[in-house]
N, C-alpha and C positions, 0 to 999 in steps of 0.2 A: 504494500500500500504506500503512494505515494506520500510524505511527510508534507503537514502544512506550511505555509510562509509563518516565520516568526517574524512580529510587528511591535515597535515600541511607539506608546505616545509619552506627548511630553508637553505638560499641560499644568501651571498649576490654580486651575480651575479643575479639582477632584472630582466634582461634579460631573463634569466634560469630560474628563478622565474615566469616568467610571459607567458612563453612556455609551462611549465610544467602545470602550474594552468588550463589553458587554455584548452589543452587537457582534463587534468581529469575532467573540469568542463561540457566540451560538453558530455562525459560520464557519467555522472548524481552525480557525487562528488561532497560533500560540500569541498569546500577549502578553504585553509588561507594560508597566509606566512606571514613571519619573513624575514629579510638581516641581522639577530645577534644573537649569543647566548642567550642575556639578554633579548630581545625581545621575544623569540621564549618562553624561561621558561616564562617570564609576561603572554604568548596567553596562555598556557598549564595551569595557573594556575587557569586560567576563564573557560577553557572550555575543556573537553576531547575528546580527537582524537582515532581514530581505526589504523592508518599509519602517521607515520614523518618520511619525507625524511629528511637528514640533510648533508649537506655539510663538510668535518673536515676542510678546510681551508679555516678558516674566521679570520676576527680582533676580538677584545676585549676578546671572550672566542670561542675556536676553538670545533671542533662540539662535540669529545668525553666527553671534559669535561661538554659541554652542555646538550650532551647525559645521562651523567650520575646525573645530577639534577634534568632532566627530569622524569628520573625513578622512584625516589623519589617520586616526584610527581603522577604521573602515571604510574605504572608500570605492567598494562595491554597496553599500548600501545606500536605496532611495528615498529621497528626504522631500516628504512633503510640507513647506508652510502653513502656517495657520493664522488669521488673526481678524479679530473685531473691529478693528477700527477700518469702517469702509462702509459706504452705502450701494455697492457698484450692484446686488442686487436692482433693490429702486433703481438705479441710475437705465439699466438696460432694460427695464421691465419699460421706462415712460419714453426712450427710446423706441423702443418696440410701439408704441403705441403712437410712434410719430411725433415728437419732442424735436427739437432741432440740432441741438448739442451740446454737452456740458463743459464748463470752463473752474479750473479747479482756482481756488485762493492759495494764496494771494493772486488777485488778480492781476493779469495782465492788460493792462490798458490800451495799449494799441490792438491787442486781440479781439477785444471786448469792442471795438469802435469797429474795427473789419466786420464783426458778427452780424452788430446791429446794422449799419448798411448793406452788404449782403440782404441779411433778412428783409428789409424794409426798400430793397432795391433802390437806393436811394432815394426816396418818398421824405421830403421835406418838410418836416412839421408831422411826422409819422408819432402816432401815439404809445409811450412806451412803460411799462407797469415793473417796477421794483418789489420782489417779494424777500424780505429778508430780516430776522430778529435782531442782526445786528445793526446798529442805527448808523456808524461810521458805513460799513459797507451802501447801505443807500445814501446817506450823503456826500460819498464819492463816485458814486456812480450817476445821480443826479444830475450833481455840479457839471459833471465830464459829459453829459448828456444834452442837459440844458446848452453849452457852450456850442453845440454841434445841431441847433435847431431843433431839436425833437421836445415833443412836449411829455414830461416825465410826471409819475404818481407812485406812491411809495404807499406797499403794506408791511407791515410786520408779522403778520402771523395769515395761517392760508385761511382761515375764516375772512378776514378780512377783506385778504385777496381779492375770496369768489363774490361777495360786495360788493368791490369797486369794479370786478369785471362785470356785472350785471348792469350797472350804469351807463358804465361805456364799453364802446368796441376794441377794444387794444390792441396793436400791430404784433408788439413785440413783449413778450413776459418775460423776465430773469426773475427764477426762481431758485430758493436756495433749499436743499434736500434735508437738510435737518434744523422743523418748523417745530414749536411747538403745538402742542396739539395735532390740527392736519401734518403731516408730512410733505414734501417735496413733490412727490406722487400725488398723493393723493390728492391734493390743489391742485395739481396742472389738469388730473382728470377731471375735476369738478367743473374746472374754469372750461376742460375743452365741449364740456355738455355745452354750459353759455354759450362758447365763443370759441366753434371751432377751426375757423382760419386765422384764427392768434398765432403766431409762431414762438414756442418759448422755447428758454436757455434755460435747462439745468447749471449749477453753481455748487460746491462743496467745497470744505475744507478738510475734510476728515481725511482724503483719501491721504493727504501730503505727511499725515501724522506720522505713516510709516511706511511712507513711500520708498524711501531712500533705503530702506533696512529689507523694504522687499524688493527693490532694486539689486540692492548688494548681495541678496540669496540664489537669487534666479541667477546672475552673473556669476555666482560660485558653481552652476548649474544643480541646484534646487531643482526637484520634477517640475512643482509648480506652487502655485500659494490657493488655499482654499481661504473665503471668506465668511464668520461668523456670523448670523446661527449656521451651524454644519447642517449643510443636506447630505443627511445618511444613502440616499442612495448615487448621489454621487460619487462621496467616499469610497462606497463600496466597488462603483464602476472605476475608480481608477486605482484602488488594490490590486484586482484584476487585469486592468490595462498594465499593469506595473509588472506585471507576474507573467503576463501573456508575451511581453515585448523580453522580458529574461529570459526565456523559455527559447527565443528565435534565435 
């Protein structure tokens, strides 16, 4: 009988930890987990693994640099990322749903002026809707808007939003994906019931939190980075991709 993959996570969210084990283990996986960097290299240095999930934000040593001592060690084993910090579900779902594109913070301001023209095909005096809790972000985007003839309106929160879109027709929406209450999604859908030849721009910041660190994984060649809440059957489908392609 063929032996299963042995898989470690490395997560210290125990909880996560102990969700994740659970599943793979009803599918015939040897598992192990770690809650630390230091710990997960101690397990790896006793035993080798086929798959380590690993979390990048954790205490004492965060997951790339774990990642990369791990390699040393082992470095036939594939390492998948992990991490919470990211909307890029929402972001593809309102994408999908026809969204026009998102622009991550800090923004870029010449990017930001290309968009809105594009969108508004140059239409002078074109109407345009700020959706965003942070107040400096709309009054920098305003300011730079107003100077560029468009006439601008500013929500903070997506209730608000779908209010001021009810009013008026709006060319062009920037909205930002984590609102309180409604979310980034969830406004743009509401607004695109009112007013669906608005053209909007998704906006985040979140993604930049750990952009650089899952930059610097996937550069070390990391499989890939999975985004928090885990879809278990994702996980599942690329255990198997991982397993299929060592196999060949």
């Amino acid at each position: 009988m063929k032996e299963k993959a042995s898989i470690l996570i490395v997560d210290d969210n125990m909880s996560q930890c102990k969700t994740m084990s659970f599943i793979l283990k009803r599918k015939g996986y040897n598992v192990a987990t770690a809650d630390n960097g230091p710990e997960a290299i101690a397990i790896v240095k006793k035993s080798p693994f086929n798959i380590i999930f690993m979390d990048i934000k954790m205490p004492l040593m965060n997951g790339v640099e774990t990642y990369k001592k791990i390699k040393k060690i082992r470095p036939e084993a594939r390492v998948i990322m992990m991490t919470a910090y990211a909307v890029e579900d929402l972001i593809q779902e309102a994408l999908k749903e026809g969204a026009y594109g998102i622009i991550y913070k800090p923004l870029d301001i010449p990017k930001v002026l290309a968009i809105v023209e594009k969108a508004s095909k140059n239409k002078q005096g074109a109407l345009v809707l700020v959706v965003d809790d942070e107040p400096i972000t709309c009054t920098t985007l305003k300011s730079m808007l107003i100077e560029k003839d468009f006439k601008v309106a500013i929500a903070y929160t997506g209730e608000e939003a779908v209010a001021t879109a009810k009013k008026k027709a709006f060319d062009i929406i920037f909205i930002d994906m984590k609102l309180p209450t409604l979310n980034g999604l969830e406004t743009y859908l509401a607004i695109k019931k009112v007013n669906p030849e608005a053209v909007a721009v998704l906006m985040t910041g979140f993604r930049q939190e750990v952009a650089d660190l899952v930059k610097e994984a996937l550069n070390s060649n990391a499989y890939t980075c999975l985004y928090k809440p885990l879809n278990m059957s994702e996980l599942l489908r690329l255990t198997s991709e991982i397993l299929e392609k060592k196999r060949k």
